[in-house]
N, C-alpha and C positions, 0 to 999 in steps of 0.2 A: 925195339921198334917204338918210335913214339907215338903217341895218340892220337895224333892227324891221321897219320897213315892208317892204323888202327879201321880209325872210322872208317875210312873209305877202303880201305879190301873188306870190309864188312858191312858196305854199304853195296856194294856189289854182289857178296853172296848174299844178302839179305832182299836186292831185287832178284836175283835168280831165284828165290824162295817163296818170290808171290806166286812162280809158276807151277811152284809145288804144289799147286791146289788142284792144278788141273793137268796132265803129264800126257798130252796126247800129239800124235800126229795125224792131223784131218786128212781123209780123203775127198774125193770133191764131188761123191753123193749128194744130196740132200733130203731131206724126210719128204715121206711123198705127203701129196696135200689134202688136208684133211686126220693126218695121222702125228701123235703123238710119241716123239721118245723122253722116255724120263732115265737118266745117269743117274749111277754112285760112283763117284771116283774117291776111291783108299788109298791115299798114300802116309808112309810112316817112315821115317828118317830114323837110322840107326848112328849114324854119325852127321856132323854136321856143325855150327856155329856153337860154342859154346858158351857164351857170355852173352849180358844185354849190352849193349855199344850205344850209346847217344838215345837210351830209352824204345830202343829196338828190339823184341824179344828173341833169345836165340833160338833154334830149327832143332836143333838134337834132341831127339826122343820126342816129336811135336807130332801128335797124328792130324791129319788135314781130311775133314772130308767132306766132299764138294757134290751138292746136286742140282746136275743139270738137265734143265726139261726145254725139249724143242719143239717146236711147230710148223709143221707143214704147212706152207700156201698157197703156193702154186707148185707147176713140174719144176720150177728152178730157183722157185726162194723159199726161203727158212727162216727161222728166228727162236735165238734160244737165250734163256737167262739160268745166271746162275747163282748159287749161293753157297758162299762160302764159310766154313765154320775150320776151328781147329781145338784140341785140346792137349793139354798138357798135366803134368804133376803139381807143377807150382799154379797156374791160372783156373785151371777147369776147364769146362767145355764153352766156348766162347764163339759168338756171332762176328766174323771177321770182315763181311762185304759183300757186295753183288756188282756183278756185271749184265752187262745185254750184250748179244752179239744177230744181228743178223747176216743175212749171206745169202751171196747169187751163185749161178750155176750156169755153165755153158749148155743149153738143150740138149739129147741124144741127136736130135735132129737136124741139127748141123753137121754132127758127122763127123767133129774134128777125130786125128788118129790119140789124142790123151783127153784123159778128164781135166776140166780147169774150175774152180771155182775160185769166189774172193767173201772174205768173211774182214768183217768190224766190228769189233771187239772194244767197250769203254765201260769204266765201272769204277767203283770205288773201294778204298780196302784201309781199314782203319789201321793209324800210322802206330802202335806197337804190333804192329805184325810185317807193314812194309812201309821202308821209311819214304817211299812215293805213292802217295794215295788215289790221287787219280790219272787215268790213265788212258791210254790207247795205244790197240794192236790194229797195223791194220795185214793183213795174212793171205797173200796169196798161194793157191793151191792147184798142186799140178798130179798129178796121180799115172798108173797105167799097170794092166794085168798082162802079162807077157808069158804065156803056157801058165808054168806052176810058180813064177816068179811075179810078187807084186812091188812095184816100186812107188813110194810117194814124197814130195817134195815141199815145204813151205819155209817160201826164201820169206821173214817175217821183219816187219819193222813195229818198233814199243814207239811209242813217243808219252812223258811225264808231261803231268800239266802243273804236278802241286806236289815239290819233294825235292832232294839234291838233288839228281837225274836231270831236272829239266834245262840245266845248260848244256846238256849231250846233243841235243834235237834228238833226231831218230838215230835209233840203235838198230842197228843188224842181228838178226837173231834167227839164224838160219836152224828148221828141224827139218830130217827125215827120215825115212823107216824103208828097208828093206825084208820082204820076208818071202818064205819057199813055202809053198803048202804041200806038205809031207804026206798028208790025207787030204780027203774031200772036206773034214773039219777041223783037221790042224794046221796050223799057218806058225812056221818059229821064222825069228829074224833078229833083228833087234835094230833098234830107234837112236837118232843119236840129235840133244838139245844144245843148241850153244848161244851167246851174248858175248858178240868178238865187240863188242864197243857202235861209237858213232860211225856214220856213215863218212863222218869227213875225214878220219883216222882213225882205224882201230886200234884198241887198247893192246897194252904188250901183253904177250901170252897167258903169262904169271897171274895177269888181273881179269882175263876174259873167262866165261864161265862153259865149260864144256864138260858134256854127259854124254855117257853111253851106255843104253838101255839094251841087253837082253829079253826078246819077249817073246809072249807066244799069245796067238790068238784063237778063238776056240770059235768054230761055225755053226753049230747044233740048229741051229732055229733061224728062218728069216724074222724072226719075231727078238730073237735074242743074241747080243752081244758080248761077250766075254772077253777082256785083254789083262796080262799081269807081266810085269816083267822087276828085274832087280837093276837099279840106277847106282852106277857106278862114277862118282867123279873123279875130273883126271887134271885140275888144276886148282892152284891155292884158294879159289874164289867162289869152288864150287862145295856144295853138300857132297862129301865124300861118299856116303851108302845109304840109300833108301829104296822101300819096295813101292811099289806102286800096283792096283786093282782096279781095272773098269768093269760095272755089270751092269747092261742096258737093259732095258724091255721097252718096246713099238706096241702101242696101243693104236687104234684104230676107231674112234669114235663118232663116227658118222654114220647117220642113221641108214637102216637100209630097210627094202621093203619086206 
């Protein structure tokens, strides 16, 4: 295989690998206003990129982990920023970049029959970790609880501003999550990530990145959050196996009398 090629199937797993920092499928809640969630997302790649490629670092054995704190401000907007760090054996523990994301929300009061919200998503992420550094998601979010079955959908577009990537324009980058609540606080289903390419052609199979997450979600607390599942990739351009752990806590900081 020569080195052109090289680069770019590994310029490809290596943008599916900014995602790694943050492994979720949004529902179209938003934190209520006045209240605090603060994230830990764990994720740890047990296979994946093996080599640095064009001064790129590779994923394998790379643990990512990401906190993110959001704020309530009204019944239907949010805003959350994140921080991202990763470490390894060869580098250490290392400051990787931040994003901001705010996000709106359709009211309960409209009534629609699904939940709908949209989130924007832009940040920066220093280029030995993704060789497109600045970015933007923009993520619309469609959700819905059907008896014991909850379904959620985000049809997602990336757009590069500073990297190879950005003669793509927007990429398609469809996630979402299916899951059955087994109990009143167990929820298993599993999630599924992909980057099929531009929207004006998508890439051939080979080079598009597609994952399918086994997961379960734990209900314990309106205050507490729990999600963990095992990512499984299922073509050449993805991280082949990594675990992934979310653990929120909702604070609530507003005075009261």
């Amino acid at each position: 295989m020569n080195k052109n090629l090289c680069i770019l199937l590994f310029c490809g797993s290596a943008c599916f690998a900014q995602n790694n920092y943050e492994i979720q499928v949004y529902g179209s809640d938003t934190v209520a206003p006045g209240n605090t969630m603060i994230e830990l997302h764990s994720n740890f790649t047990f296979s994946g990129s093996k080599e640095e490629v064009d001064g790129v670092y590779p994923t394998e054995h790379a643990e990512h982990e990401t906190v993110e704190i959001t704020q309530g401000i009204t019944p239907w907007f949010e805003t959350g920023f994140y921080i991202f760090t990763s470490a390894d054996a060869l580098h250490g523990w290392q400051w990787v970049g931040d994003h901001i994301r705010p996000r709106v929300r359709v009211p309960d009061s409209w009534k629609w029959p699904v939940g709908v919200s949209l989130s924007v998503e832009a940040g920066y992420q220093r280029y030995p970790y993704s060789p497109d550094t600045w970015t933007l998601e923009i993520r619309p979010i469609i959700d819905k609880q059907i008896g014991r079955w909850y379904m959620a959908l985000n049809p997602t577009l990336d757009r590069s501003f500073h990297g190879p990537s950005v003669p793509q324009g927007l990429v398609f980058s469809p996630n979402f999550k299916v899951g059955y609540d087994i109990t009143k606080k167990v929820n298993a289903g599993f999630e599924y990530y992909g980057s099929v390419g531009p929207i004006t052609g998508f890439d051939a199979v080979r080079d598009q990145e597609q994952q399918i997450v086994p997961c379960i979600d734990l209900n314990l607390s309106p205050k507490w959050e729990f999600n963990a599942g095992i990512g499984v990739g299922v073509t050449h351009a993805t991280d082949h196996l990594l675990v992934k752990m979310i653990i929120g806590r909702r604070f609530d900081f507003r005075r009261r009398p």
